[in-house]
Kinemage of the C-alpha trace (Angstrom):
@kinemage 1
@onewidth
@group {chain A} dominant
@subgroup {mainchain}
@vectorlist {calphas} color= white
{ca unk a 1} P -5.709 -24.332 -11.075
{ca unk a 2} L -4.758 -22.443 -8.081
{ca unk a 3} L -0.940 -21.301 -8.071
{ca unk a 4} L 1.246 -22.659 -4.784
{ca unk a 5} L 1.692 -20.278 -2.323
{ca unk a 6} L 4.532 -17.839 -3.356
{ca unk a 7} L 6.071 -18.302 -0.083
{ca unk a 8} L 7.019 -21.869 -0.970
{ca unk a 9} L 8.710 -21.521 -4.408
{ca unk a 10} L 11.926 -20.035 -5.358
{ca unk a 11} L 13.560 -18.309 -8.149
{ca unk a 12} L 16.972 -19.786 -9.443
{ca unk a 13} L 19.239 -21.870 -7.324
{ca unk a 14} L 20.264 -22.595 -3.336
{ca unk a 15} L 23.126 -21.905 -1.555
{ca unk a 16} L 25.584 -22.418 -3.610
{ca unk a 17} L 24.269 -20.712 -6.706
{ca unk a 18} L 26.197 -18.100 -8.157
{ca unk a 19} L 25.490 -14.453 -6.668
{ca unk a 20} L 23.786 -11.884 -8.961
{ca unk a 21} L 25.076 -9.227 -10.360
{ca unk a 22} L 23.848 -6.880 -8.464
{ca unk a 23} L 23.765 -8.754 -5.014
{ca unk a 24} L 20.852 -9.690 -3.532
{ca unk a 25} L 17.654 -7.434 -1.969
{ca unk a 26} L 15.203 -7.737 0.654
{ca unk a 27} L 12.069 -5.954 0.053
{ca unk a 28} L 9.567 -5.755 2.908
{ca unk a 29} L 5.670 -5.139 1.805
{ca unk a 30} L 6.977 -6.134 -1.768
{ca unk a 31} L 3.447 -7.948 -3.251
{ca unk a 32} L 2.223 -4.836 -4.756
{ca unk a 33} L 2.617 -0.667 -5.266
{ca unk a 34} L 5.582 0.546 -4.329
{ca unk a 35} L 7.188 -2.664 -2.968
{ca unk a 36} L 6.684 -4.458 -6.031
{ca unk a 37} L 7.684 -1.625 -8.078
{ca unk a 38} L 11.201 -1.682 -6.326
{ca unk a 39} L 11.388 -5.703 -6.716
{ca unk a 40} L 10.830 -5.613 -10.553
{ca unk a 41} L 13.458 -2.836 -10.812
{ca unk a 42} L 15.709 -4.834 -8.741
{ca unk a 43} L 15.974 -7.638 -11.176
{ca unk a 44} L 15.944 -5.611 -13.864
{ca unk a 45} L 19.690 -4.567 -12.359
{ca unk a 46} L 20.677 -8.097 -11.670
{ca unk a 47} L 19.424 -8.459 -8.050
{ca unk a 48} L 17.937 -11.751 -6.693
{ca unk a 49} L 15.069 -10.613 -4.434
{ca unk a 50} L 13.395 -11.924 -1.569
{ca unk a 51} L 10.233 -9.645 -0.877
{ca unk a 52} L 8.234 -10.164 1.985
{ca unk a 53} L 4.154 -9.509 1.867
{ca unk a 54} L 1.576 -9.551 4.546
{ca unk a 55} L -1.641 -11.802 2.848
{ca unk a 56} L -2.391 -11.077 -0.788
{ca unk a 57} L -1.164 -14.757 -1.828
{ca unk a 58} L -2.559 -13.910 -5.814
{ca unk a 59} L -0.625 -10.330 -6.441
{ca unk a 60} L 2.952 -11.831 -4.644
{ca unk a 61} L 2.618 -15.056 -6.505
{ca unk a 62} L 1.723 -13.360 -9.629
{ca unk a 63} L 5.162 -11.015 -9.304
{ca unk a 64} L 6.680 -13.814 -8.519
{ca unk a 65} L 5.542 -15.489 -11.465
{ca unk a 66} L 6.539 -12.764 -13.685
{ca unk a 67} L 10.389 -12.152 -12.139
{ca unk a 68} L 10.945 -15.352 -13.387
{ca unk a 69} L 9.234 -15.078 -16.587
{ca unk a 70} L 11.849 -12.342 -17.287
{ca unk a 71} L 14.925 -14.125 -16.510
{ca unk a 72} L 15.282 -12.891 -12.792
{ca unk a 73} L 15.755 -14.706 -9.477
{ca unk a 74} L 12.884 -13.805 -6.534
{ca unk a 75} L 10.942 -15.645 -4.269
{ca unk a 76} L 8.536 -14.476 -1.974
{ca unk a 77} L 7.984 -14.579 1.913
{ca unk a 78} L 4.703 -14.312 3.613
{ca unk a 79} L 5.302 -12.471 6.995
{ca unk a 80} L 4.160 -10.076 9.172
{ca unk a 81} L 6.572 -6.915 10.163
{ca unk a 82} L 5.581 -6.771 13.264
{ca unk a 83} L 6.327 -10.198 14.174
{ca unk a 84} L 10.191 -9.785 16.001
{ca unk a 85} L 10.690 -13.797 13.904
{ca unk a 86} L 10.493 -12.093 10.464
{ca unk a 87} L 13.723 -10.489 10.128
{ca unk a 88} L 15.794 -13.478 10.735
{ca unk a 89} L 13.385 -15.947 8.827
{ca unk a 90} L 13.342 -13.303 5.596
{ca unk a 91} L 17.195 -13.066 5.776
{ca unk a 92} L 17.615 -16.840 6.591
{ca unk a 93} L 15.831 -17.543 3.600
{ca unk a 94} L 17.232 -14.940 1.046
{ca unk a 95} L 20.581 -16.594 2.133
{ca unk a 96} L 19.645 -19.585 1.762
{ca unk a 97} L 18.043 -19.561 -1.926
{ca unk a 98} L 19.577 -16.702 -3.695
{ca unk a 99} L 23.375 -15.900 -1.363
{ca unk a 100} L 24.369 -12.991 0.931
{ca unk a 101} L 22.034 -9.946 1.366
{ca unk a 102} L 23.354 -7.203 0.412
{ca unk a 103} L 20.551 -4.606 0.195
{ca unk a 104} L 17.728 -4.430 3.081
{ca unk a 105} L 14.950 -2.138 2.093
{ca unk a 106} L 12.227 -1.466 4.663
{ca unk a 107} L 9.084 -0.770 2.499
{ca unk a 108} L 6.294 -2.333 4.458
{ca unk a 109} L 3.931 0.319 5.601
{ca unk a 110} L 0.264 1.395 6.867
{ca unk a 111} L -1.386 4.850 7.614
{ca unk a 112} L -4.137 3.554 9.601
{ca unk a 113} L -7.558 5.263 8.414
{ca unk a 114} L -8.167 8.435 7.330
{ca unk a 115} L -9.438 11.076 8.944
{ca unk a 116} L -8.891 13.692 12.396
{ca unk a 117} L -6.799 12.678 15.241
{ca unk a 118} L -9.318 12.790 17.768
{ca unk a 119} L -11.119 9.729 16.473
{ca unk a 120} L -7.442 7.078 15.953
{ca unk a 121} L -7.824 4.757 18.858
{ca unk a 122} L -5.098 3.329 20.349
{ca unk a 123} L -4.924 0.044 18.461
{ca unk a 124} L -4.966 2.112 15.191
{ca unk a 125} L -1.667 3.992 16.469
{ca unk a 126} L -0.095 0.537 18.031
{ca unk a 127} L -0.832 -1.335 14.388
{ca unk a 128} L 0.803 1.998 12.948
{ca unk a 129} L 4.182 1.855 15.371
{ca unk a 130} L 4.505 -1.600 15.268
{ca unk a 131} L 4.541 -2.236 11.315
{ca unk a 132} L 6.195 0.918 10.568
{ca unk a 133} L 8.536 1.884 13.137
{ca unk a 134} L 8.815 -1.106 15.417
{ca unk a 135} L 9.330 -3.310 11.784
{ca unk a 136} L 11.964 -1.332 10.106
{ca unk a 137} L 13.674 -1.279 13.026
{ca unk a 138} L 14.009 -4.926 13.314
{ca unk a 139} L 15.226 -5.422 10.128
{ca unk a 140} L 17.896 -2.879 10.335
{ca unk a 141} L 19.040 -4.344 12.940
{ca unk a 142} L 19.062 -8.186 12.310
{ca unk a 143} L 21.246 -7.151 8.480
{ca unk a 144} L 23.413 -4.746 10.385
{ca unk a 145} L 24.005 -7.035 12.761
{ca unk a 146} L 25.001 -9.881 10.401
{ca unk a 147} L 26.904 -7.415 8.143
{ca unk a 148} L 28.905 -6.323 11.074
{ca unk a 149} L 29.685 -10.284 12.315
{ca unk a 150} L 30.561 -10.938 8.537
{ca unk a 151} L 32.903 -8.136 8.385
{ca unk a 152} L 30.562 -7.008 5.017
{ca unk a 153} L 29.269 -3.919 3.961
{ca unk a 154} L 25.592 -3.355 3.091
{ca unk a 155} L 23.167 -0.745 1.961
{ca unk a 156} L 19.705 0.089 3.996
{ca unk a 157} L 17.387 1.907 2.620
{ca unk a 158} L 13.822 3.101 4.237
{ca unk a 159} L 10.835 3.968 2.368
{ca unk a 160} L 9.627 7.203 4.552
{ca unk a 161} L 7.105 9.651 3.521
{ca unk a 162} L 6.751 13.480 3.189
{ca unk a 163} L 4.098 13.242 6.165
{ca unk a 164} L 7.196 12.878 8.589
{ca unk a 165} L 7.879 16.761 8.132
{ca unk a 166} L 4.222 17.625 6.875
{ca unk a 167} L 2.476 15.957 9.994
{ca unk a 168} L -0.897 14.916 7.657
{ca unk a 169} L -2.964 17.348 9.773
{ca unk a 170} L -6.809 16.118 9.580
{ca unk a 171} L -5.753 12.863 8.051
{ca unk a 172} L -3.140 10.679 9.474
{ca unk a 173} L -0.954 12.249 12.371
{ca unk a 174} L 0.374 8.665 13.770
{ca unk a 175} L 1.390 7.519 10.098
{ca unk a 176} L 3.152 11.118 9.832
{ca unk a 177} L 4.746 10.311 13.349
{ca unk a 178} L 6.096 7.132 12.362
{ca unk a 179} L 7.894 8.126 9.224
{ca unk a 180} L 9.341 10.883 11.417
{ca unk a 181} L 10.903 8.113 13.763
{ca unk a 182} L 12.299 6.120 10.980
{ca unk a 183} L 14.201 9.353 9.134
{ca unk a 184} L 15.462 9.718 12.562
{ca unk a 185} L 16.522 6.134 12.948
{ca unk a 186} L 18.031 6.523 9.012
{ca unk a 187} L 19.899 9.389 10.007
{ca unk a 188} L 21.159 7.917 13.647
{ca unk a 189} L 22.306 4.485 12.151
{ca unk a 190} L 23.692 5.862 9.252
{ca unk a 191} L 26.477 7.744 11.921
{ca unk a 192} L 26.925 4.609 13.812
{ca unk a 193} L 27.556 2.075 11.256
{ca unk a 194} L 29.331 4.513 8.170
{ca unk a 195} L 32.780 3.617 9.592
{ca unk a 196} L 32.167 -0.271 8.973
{ca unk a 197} L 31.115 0.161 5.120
{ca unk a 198} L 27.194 -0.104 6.065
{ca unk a 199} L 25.033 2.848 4.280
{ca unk a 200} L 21.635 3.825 5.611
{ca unk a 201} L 19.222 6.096 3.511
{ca unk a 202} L 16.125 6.539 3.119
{ca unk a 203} L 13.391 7.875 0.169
{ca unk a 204} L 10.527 10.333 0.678
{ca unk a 205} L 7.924 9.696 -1.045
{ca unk a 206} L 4.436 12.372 -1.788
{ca unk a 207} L 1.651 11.362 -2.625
{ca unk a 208} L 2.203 7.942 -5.127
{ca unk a 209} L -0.926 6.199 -6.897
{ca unk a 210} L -1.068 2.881 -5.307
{ca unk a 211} L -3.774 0.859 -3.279
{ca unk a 212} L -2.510 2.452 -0.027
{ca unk a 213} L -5.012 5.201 -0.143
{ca unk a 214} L -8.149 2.510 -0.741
{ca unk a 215} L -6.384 0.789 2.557
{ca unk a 216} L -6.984 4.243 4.307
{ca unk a 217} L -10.621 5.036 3.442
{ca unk a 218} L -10.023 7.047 0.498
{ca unk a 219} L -9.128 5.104 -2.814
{ca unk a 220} L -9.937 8.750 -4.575
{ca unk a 221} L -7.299 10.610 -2.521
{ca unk a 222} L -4.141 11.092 -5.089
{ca unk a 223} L -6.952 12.964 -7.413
{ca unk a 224} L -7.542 15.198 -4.221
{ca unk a 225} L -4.723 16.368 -3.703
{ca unk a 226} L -2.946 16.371 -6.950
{ca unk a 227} L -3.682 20.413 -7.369
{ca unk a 228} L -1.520 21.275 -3.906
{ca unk a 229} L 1.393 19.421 -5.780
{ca unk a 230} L 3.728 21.723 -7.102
{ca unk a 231} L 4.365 19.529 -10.227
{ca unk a 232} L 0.661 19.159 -10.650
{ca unk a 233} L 0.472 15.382 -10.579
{ca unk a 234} L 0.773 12.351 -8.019
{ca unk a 235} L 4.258 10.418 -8.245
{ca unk a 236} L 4.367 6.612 -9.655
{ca unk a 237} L 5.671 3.525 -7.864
{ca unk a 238} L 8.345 3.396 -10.550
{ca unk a 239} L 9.182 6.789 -10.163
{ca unk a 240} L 9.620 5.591 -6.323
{ca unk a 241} L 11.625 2.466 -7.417
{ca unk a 242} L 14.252 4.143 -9.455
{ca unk a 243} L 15.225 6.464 -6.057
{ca unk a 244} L 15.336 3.046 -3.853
{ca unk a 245} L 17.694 1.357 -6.707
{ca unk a 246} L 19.917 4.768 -7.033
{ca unk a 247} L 20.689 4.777 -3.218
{ca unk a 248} L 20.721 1.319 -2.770
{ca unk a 249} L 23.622 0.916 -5.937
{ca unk a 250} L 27.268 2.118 -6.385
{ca unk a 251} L 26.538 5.651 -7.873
{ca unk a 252} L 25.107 6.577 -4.081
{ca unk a 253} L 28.538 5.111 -2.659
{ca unk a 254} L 28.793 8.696 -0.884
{ca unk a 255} L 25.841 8.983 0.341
{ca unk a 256} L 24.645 7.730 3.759
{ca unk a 257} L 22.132 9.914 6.552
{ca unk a 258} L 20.283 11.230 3.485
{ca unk a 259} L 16.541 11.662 3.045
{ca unk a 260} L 15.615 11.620 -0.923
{ca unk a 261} L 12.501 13.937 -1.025
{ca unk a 262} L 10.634 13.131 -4.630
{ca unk a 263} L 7.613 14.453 -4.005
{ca unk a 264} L 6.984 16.675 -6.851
{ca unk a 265} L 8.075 19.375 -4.752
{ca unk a 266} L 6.404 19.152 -1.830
């Protein structure tokens, strides 16, 4: 029998239900790798979740699935990142079924193919800009805006990449472009909004075994370039997760503007 769409079940009560823990956590691109990763660590820490997924219906409602299996409280949203509706329907609904959003963490991402520069066309780069720029912008804005009406304080963080200061020569220059723009949007908003209680930080990923690299052309990639790593090995999503959950929690409470490089050294 074929599971109901993810996107039309929830995890624990409405409205009124009592908040988690550990507040609750928007994850964008949260079906699988790193997203998912993040969610499962999330509700490990007492989070309800609300992660957001582009079309893999069987990996998000499997997650799903399991969150709740474990005791947590998640439910998953089918959208696209580039669609300006998302943020408000992904926070409408996380407020709705699991209380106020506390944590907003922009993981959705693409690097467009693999491969020079000369041969991205232009609705390669616009696909690029629009889910990982033009999206995490959004987003920011829709929870900082609702923060600030609220009079709350919230945490932001942005799932970057070590391309943004790397540039990806030969393979993806746009992707490395657009993670430059949003640690320069991390580091902007962070200023603007630290004097309300808002935090805005973002991790830096290397090179991480997921299915992003198959996306790009190359599923063999992270055994490429695991030798240029100073550590000698490719990062895991958990290893990933654990940075999102450190600066997204109390412990980070001093830290806002920052970049987290775990890379491996790079």
């Amino acid at each position: 029998m074929t599971p109901a769409p993810p996107h039309d079940d929830a995890v624990g009560g409405g409205a009124g239900a009592a908040r988690p823990a550990g507040g609750v956590m928007v994850v964008t691109g949260g079906g699988r790798g790193i997203g998912a990763a993040i969610a499962r660590r999330a509700v490990a820490d007492g989070y309800g979740v609300l992660l957001t997924y582009a079309h893999d219906d069987a990996s998000a409602s499997a997650l799903v699935a399991g969150l709740r299996g474990s005791g947590g409280r998640a439910v998953a949203l089918r959208a696209d990142a580039r669609d300006p509706a998302t943020p408000a329907a992904a926070l409408d609904r996380a407020e709705a079924e699991l209380g106020p959003v506390t944590v907003v963490v922009n993981n959705a991402g693409v690097t467009g193919r693999i491969g020079p520069f000369g041969d991205v066309t232009p609705d390669d780069v616009r696909r690029v800009l629009d889910v990982n720029v033009l999206g995490t912008l959004l987003l920011s804005q829709e929870a900082v805006r609702r923060w600030l009406a609220a009079g709350a304080t919230g945490a932001v963080v942005n799932v970057s990449s070590v391309a943004a200061t790397l540039g990806a020569p030969g393979e993806y220059v746009p992707y490395a472009a657009s993670k430059a723009a949003v640690e320069a949007m991390t580091v902007g908003l962070a200023r603007e909004v630290a004097g309300r209680g808002i935090r805005v930080n973002a991790v830096s990923p290397g090179t991480v075994d997921t299915e992003i690299h198959a996306a790009a052309g190359e599923p063999g990639r992270p055994a490429r370039v695991a030798g240029r790593i100073p550590m000698g090995r490719v990062g895991t999503v958990d290893e990933i997760a654990a940075a999102v959950l450190w600066l997204a929690s109390a412990e980070a409470s001093y830290v806002t503007g920052a970049v987290l490089r775990v890379s491996g050294g790079l």
